[in-house]
DOLOMAR-398530 format. One record per atom (N, C-alpha, C): x, y, z. Coordinates in pm, whole numbers, padded with zeros to 5 digits, always signed. Layout:
<nodes>
XYZ...
</nodes>
This chain:
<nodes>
+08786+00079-02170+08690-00025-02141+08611-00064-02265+08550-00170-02229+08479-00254-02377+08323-00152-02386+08268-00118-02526+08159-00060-02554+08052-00115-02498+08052-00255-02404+07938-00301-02346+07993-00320-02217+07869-00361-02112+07912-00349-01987+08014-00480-01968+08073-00493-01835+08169-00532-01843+08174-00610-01690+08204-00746-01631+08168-00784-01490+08345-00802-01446+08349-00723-01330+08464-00767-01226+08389-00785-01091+08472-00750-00990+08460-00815-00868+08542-00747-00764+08514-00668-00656+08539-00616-00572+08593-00727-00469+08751-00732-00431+08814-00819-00321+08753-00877-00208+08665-00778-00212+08591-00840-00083+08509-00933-00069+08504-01019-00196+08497-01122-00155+08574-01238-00157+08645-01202-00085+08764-01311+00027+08793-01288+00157+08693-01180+00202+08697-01114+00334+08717-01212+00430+08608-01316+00385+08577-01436+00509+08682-01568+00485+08752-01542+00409+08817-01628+00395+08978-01612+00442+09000-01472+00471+09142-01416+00538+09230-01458+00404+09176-01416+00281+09273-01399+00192+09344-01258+00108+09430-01272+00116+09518-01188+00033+09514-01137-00087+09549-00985-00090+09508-00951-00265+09585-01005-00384+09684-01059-00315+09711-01168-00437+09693-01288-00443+09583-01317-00365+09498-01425-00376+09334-01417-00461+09310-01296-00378+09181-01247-00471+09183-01213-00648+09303-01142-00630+09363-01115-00776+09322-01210-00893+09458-01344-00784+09466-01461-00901+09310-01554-00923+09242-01543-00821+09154-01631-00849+09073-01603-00877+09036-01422-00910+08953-01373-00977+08943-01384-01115+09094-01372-01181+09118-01432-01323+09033-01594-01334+09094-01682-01264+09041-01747-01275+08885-01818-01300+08814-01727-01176+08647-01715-01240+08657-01680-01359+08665-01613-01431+08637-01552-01541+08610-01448-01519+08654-01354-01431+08632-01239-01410+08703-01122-01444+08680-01020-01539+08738-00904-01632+08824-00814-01580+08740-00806-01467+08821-00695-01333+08839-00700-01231+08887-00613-01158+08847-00623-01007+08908-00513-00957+08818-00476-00803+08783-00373-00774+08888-00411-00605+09032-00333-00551+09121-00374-00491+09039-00253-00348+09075-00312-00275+09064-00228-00113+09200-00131-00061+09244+00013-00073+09345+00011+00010+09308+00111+00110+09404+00104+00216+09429+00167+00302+09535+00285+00366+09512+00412+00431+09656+00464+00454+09717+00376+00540+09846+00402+00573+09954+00314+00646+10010+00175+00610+10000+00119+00699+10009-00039+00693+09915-00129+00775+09893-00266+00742+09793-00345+00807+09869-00477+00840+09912-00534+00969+09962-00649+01007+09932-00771+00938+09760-00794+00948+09705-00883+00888+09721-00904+00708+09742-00771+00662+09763-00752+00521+09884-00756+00513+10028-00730+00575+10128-00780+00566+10142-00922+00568+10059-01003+00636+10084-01142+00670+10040-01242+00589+09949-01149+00472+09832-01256+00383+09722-01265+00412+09685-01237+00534+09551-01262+00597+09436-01162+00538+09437-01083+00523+09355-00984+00460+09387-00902+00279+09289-00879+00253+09347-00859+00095+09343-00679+00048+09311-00586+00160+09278-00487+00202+09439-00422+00205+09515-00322+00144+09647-00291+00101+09688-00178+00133+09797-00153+00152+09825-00011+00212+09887+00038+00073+09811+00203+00106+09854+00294-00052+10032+00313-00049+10066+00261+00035+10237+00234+00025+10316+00111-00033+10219+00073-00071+10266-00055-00185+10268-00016-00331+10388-00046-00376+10425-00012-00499+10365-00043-00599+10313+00073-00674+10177+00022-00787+10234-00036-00881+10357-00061-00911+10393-00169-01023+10391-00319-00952+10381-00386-00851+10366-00481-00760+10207-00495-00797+10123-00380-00784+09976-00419-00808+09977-00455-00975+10043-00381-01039+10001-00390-01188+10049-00512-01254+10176-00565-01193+10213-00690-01220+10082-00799-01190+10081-00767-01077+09977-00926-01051+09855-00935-01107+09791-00786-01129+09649-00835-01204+09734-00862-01349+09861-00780-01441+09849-00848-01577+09867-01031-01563+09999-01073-01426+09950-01236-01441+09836-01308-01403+09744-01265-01360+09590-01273-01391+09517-01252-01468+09573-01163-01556+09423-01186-01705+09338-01066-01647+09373-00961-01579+09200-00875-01474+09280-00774-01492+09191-00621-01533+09226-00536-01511+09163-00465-01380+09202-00293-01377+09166-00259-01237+09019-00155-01272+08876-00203-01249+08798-00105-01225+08769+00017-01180+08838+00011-01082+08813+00131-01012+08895+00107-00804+08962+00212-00767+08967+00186-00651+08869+00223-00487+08856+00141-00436+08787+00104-00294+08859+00216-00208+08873+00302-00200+08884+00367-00048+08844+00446+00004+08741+00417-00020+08626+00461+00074+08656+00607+00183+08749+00714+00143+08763+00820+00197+08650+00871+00262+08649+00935+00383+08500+01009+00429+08493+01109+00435+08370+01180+00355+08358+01254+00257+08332+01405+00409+08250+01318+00549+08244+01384+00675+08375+01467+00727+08464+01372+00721+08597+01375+00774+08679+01584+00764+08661+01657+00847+08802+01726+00840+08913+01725+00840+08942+01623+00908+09126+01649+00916+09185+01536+00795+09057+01390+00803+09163+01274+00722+09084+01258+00603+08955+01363+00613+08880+01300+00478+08928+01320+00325+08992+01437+00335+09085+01489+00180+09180+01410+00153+09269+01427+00304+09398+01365+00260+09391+01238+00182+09331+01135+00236+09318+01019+00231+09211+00982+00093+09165+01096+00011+09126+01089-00101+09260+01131-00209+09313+01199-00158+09404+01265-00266+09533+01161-00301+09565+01061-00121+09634+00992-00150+09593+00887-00258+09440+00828-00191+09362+00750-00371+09351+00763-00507+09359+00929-00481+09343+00966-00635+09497+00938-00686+09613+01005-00642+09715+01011-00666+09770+00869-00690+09717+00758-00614+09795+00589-00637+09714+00544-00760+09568+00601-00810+09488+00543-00905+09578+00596-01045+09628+00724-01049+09700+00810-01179+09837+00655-01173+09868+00647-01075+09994+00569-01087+09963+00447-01117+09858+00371-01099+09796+00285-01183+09736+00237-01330+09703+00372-01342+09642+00396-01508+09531+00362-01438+09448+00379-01336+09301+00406-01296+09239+00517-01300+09094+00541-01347+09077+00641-01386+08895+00733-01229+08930+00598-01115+08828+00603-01034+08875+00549-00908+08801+00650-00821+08802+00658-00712+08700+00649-00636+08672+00524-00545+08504+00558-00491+08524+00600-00335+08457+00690-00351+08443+00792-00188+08327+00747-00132+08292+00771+00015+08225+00798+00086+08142+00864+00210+08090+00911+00289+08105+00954+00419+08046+00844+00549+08132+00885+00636+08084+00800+00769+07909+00747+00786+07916+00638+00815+07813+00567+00808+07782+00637+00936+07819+00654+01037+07776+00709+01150+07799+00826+01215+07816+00894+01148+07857+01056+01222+07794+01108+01382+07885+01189+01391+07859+01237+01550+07745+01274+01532+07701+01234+01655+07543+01307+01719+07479+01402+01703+07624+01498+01752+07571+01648+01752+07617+01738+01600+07629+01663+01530+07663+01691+01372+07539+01749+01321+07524+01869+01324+07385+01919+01211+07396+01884+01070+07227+01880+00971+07302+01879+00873+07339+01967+00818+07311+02113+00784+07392+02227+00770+07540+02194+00790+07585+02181+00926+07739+02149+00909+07766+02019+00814+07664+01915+00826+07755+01823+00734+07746+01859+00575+07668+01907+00531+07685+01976+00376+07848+02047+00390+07789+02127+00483+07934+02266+00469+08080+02154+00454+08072+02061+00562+08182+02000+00568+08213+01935+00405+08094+01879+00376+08144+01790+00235+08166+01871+00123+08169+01993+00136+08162+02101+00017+08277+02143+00022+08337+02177+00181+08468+02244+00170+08596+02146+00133+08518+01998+00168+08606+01912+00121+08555+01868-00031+08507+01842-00108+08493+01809-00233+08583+01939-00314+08532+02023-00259+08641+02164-00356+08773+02114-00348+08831+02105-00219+08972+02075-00244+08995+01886-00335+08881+01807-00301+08941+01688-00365+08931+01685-00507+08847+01804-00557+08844+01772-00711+08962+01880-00770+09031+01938-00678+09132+01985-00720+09274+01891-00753+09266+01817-00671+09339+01629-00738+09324+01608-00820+09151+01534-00814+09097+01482-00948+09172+01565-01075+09143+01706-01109+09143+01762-01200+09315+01746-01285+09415+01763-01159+09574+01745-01199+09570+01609-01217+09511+01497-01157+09557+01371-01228+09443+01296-01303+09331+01358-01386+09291+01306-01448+09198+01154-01399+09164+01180-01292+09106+01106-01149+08929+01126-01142+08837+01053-01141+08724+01096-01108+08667+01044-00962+08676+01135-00903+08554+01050-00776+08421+00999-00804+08414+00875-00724+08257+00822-00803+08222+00772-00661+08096+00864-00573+08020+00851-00481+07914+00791-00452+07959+00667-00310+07877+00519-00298+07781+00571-00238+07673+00551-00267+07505+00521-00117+07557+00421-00047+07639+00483+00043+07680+00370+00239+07665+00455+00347+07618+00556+00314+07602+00673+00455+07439+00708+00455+07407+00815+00606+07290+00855+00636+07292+00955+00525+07363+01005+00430+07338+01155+00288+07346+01096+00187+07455+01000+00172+07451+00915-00005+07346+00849+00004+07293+00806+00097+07176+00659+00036+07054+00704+00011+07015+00854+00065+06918+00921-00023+06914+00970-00098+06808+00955-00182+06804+01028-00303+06793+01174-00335+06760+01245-00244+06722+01414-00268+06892+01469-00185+06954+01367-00076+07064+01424-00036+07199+01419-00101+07208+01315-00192+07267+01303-00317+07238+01343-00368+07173+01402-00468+07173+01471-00534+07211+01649-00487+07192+01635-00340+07240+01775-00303+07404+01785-00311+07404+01664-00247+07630+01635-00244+07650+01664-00393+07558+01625-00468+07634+01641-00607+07607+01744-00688+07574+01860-00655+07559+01985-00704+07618+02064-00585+07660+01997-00492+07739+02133-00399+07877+02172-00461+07944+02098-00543+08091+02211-00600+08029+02137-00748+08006+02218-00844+08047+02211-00973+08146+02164-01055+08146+02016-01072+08276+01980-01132+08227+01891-01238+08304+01818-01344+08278+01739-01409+08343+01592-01310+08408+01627-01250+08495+01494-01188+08424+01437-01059+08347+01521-01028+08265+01435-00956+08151+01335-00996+08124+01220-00979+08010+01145-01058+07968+01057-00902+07892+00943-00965+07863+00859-00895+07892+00681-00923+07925+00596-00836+07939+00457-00780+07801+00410-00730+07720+00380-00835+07568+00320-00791+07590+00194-00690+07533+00223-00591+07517+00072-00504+07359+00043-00509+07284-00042-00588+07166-00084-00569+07138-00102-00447+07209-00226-00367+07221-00300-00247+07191-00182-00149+07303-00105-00109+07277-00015+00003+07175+00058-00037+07138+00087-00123+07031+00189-00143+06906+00133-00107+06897+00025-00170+06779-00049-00115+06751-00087+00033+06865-00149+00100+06874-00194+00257+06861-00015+00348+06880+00104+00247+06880+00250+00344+06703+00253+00375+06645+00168+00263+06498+00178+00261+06469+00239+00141+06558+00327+00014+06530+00405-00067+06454+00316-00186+06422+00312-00293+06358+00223-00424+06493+00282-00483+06605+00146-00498+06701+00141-00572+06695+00157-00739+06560+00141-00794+06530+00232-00929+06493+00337-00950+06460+00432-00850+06443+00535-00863+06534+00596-00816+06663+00594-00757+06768+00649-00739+06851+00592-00845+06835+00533-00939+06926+00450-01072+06859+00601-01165+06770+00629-01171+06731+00708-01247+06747+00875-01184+06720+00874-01113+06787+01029-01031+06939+01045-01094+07018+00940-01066+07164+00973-01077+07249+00892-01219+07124+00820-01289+07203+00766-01435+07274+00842-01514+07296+00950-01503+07372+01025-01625+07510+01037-01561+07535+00985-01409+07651+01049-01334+07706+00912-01306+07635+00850-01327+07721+00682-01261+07829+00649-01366+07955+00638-01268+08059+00596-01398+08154+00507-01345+08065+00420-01239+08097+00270-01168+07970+00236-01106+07999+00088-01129+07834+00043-01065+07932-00105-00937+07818-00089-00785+07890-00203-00719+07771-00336-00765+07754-00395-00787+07661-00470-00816+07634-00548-00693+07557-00535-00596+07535-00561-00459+07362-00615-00446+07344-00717-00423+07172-00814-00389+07175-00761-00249+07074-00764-00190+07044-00800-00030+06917-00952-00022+06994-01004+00028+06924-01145+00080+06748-01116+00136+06672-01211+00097+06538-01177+00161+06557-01135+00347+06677-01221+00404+06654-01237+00524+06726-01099+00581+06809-01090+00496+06868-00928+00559+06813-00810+00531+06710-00821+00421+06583-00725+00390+06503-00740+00530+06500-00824+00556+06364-00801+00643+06408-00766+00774+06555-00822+00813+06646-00768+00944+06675-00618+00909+06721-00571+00849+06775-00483+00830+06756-00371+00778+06640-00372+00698+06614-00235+00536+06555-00149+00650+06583-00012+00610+06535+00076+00676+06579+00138+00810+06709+00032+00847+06795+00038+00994+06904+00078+00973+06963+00039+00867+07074+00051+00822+07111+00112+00664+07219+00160+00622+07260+00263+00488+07358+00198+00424+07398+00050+00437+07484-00024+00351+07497-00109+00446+07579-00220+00376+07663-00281+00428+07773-00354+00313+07881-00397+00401+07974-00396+00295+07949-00494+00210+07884-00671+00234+07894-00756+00122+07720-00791+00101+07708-00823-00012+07555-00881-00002+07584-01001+00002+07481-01053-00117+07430-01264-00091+07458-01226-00289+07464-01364-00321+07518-01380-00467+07390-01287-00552+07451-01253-00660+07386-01165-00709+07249-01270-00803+07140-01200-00796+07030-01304-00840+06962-01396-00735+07029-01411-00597+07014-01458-00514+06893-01348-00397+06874-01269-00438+06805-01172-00369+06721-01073-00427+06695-00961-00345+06547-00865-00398+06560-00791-00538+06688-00773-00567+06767-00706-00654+06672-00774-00796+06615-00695-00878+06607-00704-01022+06676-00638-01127+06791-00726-01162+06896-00697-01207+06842-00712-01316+06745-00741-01416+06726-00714-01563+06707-00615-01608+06656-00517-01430+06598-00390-01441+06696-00311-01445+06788-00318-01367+06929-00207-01332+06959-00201-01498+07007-00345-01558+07129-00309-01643+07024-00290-01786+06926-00301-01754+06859-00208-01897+06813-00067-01839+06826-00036-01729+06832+00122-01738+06976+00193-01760+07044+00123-01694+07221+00148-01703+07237+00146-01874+07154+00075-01941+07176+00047-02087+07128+00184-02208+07014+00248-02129+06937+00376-02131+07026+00457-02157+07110+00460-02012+07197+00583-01980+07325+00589-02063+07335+00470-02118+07455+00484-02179+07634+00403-02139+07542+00343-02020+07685+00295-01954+07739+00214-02020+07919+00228-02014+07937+00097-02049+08062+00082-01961+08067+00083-01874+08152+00055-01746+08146-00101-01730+08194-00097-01563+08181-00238-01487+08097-00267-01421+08013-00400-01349+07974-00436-01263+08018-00498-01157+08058-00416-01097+08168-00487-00971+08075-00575-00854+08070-00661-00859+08018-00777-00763+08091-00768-00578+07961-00755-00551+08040-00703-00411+07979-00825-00320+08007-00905-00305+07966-01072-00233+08073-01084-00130+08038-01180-00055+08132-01215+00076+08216-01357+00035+08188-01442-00102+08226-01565-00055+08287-01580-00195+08388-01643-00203+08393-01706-00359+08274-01786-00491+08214-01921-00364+08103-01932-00443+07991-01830-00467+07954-01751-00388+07903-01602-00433+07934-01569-00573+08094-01517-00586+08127-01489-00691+08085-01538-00741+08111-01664-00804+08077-01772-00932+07932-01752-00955+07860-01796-00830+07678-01757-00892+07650-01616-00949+07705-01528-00910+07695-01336-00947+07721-01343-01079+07862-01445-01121+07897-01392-01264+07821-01471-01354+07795-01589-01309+07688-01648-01382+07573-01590-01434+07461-01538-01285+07379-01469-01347+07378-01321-01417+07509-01301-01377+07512-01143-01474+07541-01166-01567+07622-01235-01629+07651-01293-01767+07498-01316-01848+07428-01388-01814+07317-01418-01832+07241-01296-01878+07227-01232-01764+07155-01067-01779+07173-00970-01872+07323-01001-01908+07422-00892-02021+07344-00971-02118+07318-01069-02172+07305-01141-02260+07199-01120-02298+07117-01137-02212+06940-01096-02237+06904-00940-02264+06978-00870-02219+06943-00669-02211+07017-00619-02311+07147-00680-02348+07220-00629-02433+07235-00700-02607+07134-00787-02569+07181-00815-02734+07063-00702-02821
</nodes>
């Protein structure tokens, strides 16, 4: 990656548009966009067989992916699959299969998560135990393929700050880091700069995610993510602030733009462009 930060774009925004990842791909080049951040899935998906969705099953041949971002001009940030970190029976597997398609990519990230909604009767004692006995075995992946997990704030444990930081001292690894989501962190109710600074030395992907005034005021404090925001600059988000602390820490990763719409995109890269410009010269 380039010694300064760097803007791609997470697929999802073409969600609403029922487009295809080789639609998102190509027309992400087209914005002017560096990277992008692909969705997959285990199995297969009808709608993603058909074009309709851009969301991919890890059974698609990673030279098929690597072709289409090089005829796009975009490399790959980091991969979306959102494994749950809760999960016993599918939460490993379904990381190891990520880690394992990212090595076959020449990707060097994996962003995890746990269930936004866990069972009821889930203590948290058991849910630590659970994410511990599973992080041991997933960074045993990581470690053979040279793979890092990088853990989103979209659950009731990532989007706080004292419980993240507990997930991330429960197995000792270097391969575990973090996937800063401003957005969810902020909409969990947390001060998305003070969890930028709790976890800056570990972030080694950023989603670059606004929340709209109107979904702040519906939503913060009800909810622990959600998947797209409103164009970046378009909302509560003080992004001059993120990427000169990100600048602190040393990053020089991506800003993956996590928007619902194409024109989204275009306003996000605009004003982040802008932002790089102003923090980084």
């Amino acid at each position: 990656m380039s010694s300064t930060m760097q803007i791609g774009v997470n697929l999802e925004y073409v969600r609403h548009a029922d487009k295809s990842l080789a639609y998102g791909v190509r027309k992400a080049g087209e914005l002017g966009f560096a990277y992008v951040e692909p969705c997959f899935l285990m199995g297969r998906c009808l709608l993603s067989n058909a074009g309709y969705c851009h969301v991919t099953s890890l059974d698609t041949d990673p030279q098929e992916i690597l072709d289409m971002c090089a005829q796009a001009g975009v490399k790959i940030s980091g991969l979306s699959s959102h494994s749950d970190l809760l999960n016993p029976e599918w939460g490993v597997l379904y990381a190891r299969r990520g880690i394992r398609y990212a090595r076959a990519l020449g990707v060097n990230i994996v962003q995890i998560v746990e269930d936004m909604y866990p069972p009821k009767w889930l203590t948290e004692d058991d849910a630590y135990a659970i994410m511990r006995v599973n992080l041991h075995a997933i960074v045993e992946t990581c470690a053979e393929n040279g793979v890092y997990i990088a853990i989103e704030q979209h659950g009731p444990y990532t989007a706080r700050i004292d419980s993240l930081l507990r997930i991330l001292d429960l197995v000792e690894s270097p391969w575990i880091r973090v996937n800063y989501d401003c957005g969810n962190t902020f909409l969990a109710g947390e001060d998305p700069y003070a969890m930028l600074d709790a976890v800056a030395d570990r972030v080694i992907h950023v989603h670059a995610k606004d929340i709209s005034q109107k979904q702040a005021e519906e939503e913060r404090g009800k909810v622990t993510g959600t998947a797209v925001g409103c164009a970046c600059g378009d909302g509560e988000i003080d992004w001059n602030r993120i990427v000169r602390r990100l600048k602190q820490a040393g990053y020089q990763g991506v800003l993956s733009v996590e928007c619902g719409t194409e024109e989204q995109a275009v306003r996000s890269l605009a004003h982040l462009t802008k932002v790089l410009a102003e923090e980084q010269a």
